[in-house]
C-alpha positions, -999 to +999 in steps of 0.1 A: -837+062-625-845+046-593-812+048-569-793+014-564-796+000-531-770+000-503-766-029-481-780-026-447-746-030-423-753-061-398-742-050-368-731-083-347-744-078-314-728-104-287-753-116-256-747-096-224-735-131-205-711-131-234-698-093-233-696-097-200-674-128-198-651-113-223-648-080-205-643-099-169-612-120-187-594-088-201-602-077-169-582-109-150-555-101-180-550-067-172-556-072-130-527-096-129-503-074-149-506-043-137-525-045-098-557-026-090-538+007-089-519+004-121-546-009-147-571+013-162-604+008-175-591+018-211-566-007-212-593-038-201-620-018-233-590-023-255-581-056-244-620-068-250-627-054-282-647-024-268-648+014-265-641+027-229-677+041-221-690+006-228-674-010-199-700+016-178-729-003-194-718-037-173-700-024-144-699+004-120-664+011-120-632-001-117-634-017-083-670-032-092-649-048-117-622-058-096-647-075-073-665-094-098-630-109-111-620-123-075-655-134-070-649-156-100-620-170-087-634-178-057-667-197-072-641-219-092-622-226-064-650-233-043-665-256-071-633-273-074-633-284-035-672-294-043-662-320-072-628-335-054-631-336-020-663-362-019-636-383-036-610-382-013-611-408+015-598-401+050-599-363+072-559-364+071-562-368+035-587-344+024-570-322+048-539-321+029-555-316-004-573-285+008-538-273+020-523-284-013-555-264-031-549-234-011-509-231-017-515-242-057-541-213-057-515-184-043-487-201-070-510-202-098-527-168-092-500-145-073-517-110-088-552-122-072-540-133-039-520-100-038-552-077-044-574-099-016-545-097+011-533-061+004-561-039-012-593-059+003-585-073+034-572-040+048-607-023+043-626-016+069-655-024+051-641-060+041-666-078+064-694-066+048-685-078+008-693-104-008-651-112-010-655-118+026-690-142+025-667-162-002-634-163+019-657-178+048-676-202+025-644-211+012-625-216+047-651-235+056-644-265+040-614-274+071-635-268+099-658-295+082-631-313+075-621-312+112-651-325+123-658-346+098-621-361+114-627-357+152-668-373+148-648-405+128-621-410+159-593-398+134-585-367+148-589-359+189-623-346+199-610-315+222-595-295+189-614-265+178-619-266+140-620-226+135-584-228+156-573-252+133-589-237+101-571-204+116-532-222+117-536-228+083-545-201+070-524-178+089-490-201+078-496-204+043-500-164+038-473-162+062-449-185+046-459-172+008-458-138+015-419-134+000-433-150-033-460-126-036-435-099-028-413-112-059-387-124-036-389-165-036-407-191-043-422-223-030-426-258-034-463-268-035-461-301-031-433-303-002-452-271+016-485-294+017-471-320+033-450-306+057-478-282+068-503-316+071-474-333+089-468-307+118-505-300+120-517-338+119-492-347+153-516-322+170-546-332+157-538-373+162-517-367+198-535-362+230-523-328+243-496-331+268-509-321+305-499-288+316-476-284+347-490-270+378-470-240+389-441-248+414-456-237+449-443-206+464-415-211+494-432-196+524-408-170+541-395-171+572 
């Protein structure tokens, strides 16, 4: 008697671009939760649907992992600032907004910003990653901003844009830092606009001449 025939099992194989955005959002998932330290690459597998060694067939390691994740988040947030800002009319206005993206960013995302201020930017080696090239590309939208402001007459032409780019910055990491810590919070909207406000009476002001020292009593 000839032997029935078994069914062939269809094995349902997902495009790499596919398996790889699945992996990289248990990846975010399991980043945010647990910090770079904490998560394991066993927990992300589970999370996707996968075995552990398959992770190895997409990415290096953990950290090559961890890269590719904030290097997501920066292309988004760079592509955001691409499709709004052209809209936006004004330097003080656009200025705001990329103060108002910035803060919104750090309140949305608290477990990225965390990993880029305390595990990257400490590195010696932070200059040289791709992190870095997307931090600058993504700074870079206020120094054009600033000249986009001083070449218009809106803003005074003796600033220096990187100063300026460098202020902001510097005081939203500064004033966020409890939040990230998991000690406060922060108003997004009311922290854009008082930022803007104290920045923009520099920017629109002529600076204030500087005194010449007192001269010196001769002795007698």
């Amino acid at each position: 008697m000839a032997r029935p025939r078994t069914k062939k099992r269809i094995v349902n194989r997902l495009p790499r671009e596919r398996r790889e955005a699945d992996i990289l959002e248990a990846a975010l998932h399991v980043f945010r939760l647990r910090g770079y330290e904490n998560a394991s690459i066993s927990e992300i597998a589970e999370r996707a649907g996968l075995v552990e060694g398959s992770i190895y067939r997409y990415f290096q390691n953990k950290r090559d992992l961890v890269i590719k994740v904030i290097e997501q988040w920066y292309l988004g947030m760079i592509s955001e600032d691409e499709a709004w800002l052209p809209g936006i009319e004004g330097a003080r206005n656009k200025l705001r907004h990329a103060i108002w993206h910035h803060l919104n960013a750090i309140r949305q995302e608290p477990g990225l910003s965390r990993l880029v201020f305390s595990e990257f930017r400490p590195d010696p080696e932070y200059r040289q990653t791709t992190i870095f090239a997307l931090n600058r590309r993504y700074t870079s939208r206020v120094t054009d901003i600033v000249r986009e402001g001083m070449q218009a007459g809106e803003f005074r032409a003796d600033v220096s844009p990187s100063l300026v780019r460098n202020l902001i910055y510097g005081c939203i990491e500064h004033h966020t830092w409890a939040f990230l810590r998991g000690e406060g919070d922060f108003d997004v909207e009311r922290t854009a606009d008082a930022i803007t406000n104290l920045l923009c009476q520099g920017l629109d002001q002529r600076p204030n001449p500087v005194a010449s020292p007192a001269p010196r009593k001769k002795r007698l």
